[in-house]
N, C-alpha and C positions, 0 to 999 in steps of 0.2 A: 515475546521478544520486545525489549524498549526501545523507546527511538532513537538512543544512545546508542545500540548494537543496530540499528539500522543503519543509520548516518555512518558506519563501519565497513559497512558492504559496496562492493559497486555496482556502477550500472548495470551489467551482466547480472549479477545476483541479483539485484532490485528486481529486477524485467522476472527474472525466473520467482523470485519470492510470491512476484504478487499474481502472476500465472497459476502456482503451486495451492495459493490462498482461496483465489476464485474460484479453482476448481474444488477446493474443500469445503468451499462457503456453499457452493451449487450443490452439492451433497448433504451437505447438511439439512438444506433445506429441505431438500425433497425428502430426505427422511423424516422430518420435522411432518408435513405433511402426509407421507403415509403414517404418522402415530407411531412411529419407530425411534422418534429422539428421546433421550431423556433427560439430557441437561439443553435447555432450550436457551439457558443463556450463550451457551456455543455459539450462537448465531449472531449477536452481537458482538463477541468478542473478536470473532473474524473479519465483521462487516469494522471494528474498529482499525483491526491490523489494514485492510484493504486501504483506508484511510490514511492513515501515519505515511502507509509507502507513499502514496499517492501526494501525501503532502512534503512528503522529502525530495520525492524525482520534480514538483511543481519549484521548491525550491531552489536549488538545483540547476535547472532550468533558467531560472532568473536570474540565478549566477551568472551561468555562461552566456546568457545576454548581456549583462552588464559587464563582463570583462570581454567580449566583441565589440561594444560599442564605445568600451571607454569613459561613458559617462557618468555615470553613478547614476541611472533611470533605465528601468527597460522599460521597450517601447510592447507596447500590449492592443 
């Protein structure tokens, strides 16, 4: 998913996306560890998506600070 079709979704979806992510990212791994994975770049790519979301709700976030506060600066 790009972060074009992320920026699409809302909070709700976001919350569930990156729940749905971590929990396949935790899987992953431990398969990774039992010697059960075979594409091991899996694990990056999830740990990238975890990311992106992470970086759109931080976004996001600063928005709706900045349009409570009125200022153009959130306060951090």
């Amino acid at each position: 998913m790009s972060f074009q079709e992320l920026k699409e979704q809302s909070a709700d979806e976001l919350k569930q996306l990156l729940h749905e992510t971590k929990r396949e990212l935790w899987k992953v791994k431990f398969a990774n560890q039992a010697g059960q994975l075979e594409d091991t770049s899996k694990i990056g790519k999830l740990r990238q998506k975890v990311a992106r979301i992470n970086t759109l709700a931080s976004q996001r976030l600063e928005e709706s600070e900045i349009e409570e506060n009125g200022t153009g600066e959130a306060n951090g």
